[in-house]
C-alpha positions as CSV (number, residue, x, y, z in Angstrom):
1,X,54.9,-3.7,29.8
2,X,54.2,-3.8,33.3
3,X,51.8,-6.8,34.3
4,X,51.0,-6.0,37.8
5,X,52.0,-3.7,40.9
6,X,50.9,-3.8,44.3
7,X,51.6,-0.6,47.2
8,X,53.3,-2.0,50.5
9,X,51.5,-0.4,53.5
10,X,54.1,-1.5,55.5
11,X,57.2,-0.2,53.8
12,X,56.1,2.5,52.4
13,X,57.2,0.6,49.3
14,X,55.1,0.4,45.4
15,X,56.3,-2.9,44.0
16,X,55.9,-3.7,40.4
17,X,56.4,-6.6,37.9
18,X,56.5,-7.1,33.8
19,X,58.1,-8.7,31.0
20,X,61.4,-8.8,33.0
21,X,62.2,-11.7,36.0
22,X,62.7,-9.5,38.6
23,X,60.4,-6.8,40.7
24,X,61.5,-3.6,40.8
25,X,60.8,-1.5,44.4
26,X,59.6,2.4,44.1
27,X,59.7,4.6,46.8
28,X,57.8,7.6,45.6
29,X,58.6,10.1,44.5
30,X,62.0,8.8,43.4
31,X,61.6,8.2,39.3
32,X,64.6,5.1,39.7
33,X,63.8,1.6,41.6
34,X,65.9,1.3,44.7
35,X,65.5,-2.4,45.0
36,X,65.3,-4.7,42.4
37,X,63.9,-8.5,43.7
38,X,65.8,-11.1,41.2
39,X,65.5,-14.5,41.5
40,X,63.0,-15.5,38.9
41,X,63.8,-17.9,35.6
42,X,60.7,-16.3,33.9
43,X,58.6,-13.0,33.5
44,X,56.8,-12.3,36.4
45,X,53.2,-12.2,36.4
46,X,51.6,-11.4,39.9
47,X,52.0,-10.2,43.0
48,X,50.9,-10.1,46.1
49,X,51.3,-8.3,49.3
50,X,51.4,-10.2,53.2
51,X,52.1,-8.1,55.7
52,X,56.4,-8.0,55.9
53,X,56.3,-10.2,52.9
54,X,55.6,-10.2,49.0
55,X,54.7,-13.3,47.0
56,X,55.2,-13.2,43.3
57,X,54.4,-16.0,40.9
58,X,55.9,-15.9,37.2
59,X,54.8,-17.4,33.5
60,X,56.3,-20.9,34.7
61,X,54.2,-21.3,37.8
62,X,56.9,-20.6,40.3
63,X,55.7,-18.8,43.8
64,X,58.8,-16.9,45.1
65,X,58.3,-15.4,49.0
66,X,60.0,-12.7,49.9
67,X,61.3,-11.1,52.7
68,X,60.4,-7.4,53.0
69,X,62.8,-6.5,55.9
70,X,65.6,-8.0,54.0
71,X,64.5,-8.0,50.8
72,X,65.2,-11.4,50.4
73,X,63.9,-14.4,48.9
74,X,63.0,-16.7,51.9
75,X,60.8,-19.8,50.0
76,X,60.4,-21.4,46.4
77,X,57.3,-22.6,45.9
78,X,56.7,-25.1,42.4
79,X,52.6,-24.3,42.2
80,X,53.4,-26.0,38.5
81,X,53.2,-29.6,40.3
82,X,49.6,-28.6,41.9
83,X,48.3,-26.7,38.6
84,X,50.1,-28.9,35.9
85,X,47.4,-28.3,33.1
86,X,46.2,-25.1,33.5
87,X,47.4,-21.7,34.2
88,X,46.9,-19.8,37.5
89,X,44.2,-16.8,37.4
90,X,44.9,-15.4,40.7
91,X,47.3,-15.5,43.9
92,X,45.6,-13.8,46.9
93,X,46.2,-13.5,50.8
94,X,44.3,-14.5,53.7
95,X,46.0,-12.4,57.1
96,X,43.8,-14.2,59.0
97,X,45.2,-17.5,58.7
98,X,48.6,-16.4,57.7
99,X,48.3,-18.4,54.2
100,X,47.5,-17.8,50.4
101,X,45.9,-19.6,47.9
102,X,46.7,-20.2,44.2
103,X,43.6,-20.6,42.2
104,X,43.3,-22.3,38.7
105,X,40.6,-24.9,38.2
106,X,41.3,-26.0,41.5
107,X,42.6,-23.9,44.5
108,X,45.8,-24.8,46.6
109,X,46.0,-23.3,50.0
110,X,49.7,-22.3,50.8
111,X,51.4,-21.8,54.4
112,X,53.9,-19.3,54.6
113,X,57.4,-19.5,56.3
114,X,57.7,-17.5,59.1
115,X,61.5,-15.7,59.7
116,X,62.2,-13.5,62.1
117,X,64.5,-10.5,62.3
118,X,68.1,-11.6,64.5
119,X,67.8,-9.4,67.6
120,X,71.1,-8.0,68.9
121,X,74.3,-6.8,67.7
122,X,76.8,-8.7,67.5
123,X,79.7,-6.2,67.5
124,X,80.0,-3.9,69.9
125,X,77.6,-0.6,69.9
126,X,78.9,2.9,68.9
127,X,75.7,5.0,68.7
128,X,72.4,5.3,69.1
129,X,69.8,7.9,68.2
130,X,65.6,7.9,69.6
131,X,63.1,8.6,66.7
132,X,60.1,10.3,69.3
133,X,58.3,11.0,66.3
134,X,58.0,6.8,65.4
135,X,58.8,5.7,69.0
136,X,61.6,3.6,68.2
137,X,65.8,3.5,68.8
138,X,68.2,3.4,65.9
139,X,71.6,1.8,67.1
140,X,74.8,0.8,64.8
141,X,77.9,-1.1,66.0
142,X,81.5,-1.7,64.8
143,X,80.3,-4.2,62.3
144,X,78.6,-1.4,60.4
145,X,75.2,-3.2,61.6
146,X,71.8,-0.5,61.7
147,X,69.2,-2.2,63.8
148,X,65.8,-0.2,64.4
149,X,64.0,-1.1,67.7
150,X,60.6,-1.1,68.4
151,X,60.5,-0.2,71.9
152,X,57.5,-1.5,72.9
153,X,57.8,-5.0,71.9
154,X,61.7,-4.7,72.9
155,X,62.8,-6.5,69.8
156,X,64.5,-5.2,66.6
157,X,62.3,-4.9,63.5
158,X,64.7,-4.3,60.6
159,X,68.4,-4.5,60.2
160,X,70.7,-3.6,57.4
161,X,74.6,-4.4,57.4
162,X,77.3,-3.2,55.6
163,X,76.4,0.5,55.4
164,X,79.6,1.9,55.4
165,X,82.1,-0.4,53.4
166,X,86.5,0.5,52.4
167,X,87.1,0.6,49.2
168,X,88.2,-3.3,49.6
169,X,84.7,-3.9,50.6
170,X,85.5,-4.8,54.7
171,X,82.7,-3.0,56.7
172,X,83.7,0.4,58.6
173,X,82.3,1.1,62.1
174,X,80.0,3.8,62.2
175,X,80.8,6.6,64.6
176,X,78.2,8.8,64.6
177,X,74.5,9.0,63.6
178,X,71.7,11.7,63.6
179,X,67.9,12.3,62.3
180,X,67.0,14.9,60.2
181,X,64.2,17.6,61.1
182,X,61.5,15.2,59.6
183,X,62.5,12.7,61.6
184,X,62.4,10.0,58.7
185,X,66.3,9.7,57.6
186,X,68.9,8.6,58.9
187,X,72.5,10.0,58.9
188,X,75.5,8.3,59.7
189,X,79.4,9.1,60.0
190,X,81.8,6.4,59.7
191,X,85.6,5.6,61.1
192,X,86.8,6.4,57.3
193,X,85.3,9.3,57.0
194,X,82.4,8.5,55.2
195,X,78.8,10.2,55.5
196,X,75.6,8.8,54.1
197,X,71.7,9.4,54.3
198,X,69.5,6.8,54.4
199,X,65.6,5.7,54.8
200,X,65.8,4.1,57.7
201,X,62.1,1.7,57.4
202,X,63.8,0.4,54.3
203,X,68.2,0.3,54.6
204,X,68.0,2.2,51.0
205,X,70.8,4.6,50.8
206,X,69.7,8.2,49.7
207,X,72.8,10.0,49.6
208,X,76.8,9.5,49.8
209,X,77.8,12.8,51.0
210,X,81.8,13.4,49.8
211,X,84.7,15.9,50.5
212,X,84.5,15.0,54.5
213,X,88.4,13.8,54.0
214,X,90.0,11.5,56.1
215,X,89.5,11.1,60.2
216,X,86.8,9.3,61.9
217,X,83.4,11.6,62.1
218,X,82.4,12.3,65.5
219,X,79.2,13.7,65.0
220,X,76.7,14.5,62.2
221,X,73.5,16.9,62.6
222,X,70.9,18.2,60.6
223,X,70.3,22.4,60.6
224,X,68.3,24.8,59.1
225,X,71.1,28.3,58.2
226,X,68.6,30.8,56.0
227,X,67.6,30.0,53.6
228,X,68.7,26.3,53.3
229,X,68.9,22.6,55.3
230,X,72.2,21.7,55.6
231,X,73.9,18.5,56.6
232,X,77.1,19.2,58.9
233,X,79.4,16.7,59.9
234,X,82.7,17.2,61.9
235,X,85.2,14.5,63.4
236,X,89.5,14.3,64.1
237,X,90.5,16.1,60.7
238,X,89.3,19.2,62.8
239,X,86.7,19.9,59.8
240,X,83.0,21.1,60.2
241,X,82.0,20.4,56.5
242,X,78.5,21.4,55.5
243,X,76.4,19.5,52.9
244,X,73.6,21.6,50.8
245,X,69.7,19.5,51.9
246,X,68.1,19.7,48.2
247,X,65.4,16.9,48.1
248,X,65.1,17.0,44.4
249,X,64.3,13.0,44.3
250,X,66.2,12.5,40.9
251,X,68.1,9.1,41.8
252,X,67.9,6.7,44.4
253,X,71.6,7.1,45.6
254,X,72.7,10.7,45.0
255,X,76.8,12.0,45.1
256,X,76.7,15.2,47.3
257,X,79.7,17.7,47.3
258,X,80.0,20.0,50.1
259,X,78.9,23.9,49.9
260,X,81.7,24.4,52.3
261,X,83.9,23.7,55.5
262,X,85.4,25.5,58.5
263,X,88.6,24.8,59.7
């Protein structure tokens, strides 16, 4: 049963709640969620867009804020201490003023936490790719750190870490990155040997693409060889492997195999 959903102009993202305590995130026209928001003690029961945030509020009257960038919980808000006796009808936004309001048989005006995205890597940088199609600069570091830069304001606007993790779970430095032709993912090569896809306006992963071996990857493209779009990666092992493009949108985090390698 889903109770309410709200679409995410800013993200790209359809958010959506129900008989369940947390909110699951839809990128369409993937049919899985790839985030899901948990922190709730009860069914959630509204939600609420503002701006890089979302504000929730479940069947016991607690507000969660969450971080959109991060997807995050940033505040806890008890709205059950302002409406003790009876139950909220509605949670809306004011941009305006930067502040929403709970309304029951009275209304409670609610300022919102401001958080800011760190700027700066703090690990040294390996790559960098420009996006002329957005106007912004993906980087990475050793830390296995993705910042995205908006190069007008000359500040970062998302980050996600730990994109390319060992088996132990220590983070890998990325080596290599690439757009593909549509300009709206993000590929990556790592010191291990690892390749991966991602939507770079949210850090979700869309692909893990396998059989690149061991050996730092040097460099990863995107190309178009009749009559498919292929993702090629090559690095030390002396390997151009080539991985089949097929956006068939059936999971959020797909296993790729390679069509085949020259060595």
């Amino acid at each position: 049963e889903v109770h309410d959903f709200v679409w995410l102009k800013k993200v790209q993202l359809l958010a959506s709640c129900g008989l369940e305590r947390h909110i699951n995130m839809w990128q369409i026209p993937i049919k899985t969620p790839v985030y899901k928001l948990e922190g709730h003690q009860a069914s959630v029961q509204q939600l609420c867009g503002a701006g890089n945030q979302l504000v929730s509020l479940d069947t016991s009257k607690v507000i969660l804020i969450w971080d959109l960038r991060e997807m995050a919980s940033i505040q806890r808000l008890e709205a059950f201490k302002i409406h003790a006796e009876h139950p909220i009808g509605r949670i809306i936004y004011d941009e305006r003023r930067e502040l929403f309001a709970s309304l029951s048989r009275r209304m409670a005006l609610w300022h919102m936490r401001k958080r800011k995205v760190p700027n700066g890597h703090t690990q040294g940088v390996t790559c960098s790719v420009y996006n002329r199609m957005f106007e912004i600069l993906i980087s990475a570091d050793e830390a296995s750190d993705v910042r995205v830069w908006d190069l007008n304001a000359g500040r970062a606007v998302l980050h996600f870490s730990g994109a390319h993790t060992s088996e132990s779970g220590e983070t890998v430095k990325i080596s290599a990155m690439s757009l593909d032709h549509t300009m709206r993912r993000l590929i990556t090569g790592a010191h291990d040997g690892s390749v991966k896809v991602w939507n770079f306006s949210t850090g979700v992963c869309l692909k893990e693409l396998h059989g690149f071996g061991s050996g730092e990857v040097t460099a990863v493209t995107h190309m178009y060889m009749h009559p498919y779009d292929y993702m090629v990666a090559t690095g030390w092992n002396r390997k151009v492997v080539f991985w089949m493009d097929a956006n068939d949108g059936r999971a959020a985090v797909k296993r790729i195999e390679p069509s085949h390698d020259m060595q």
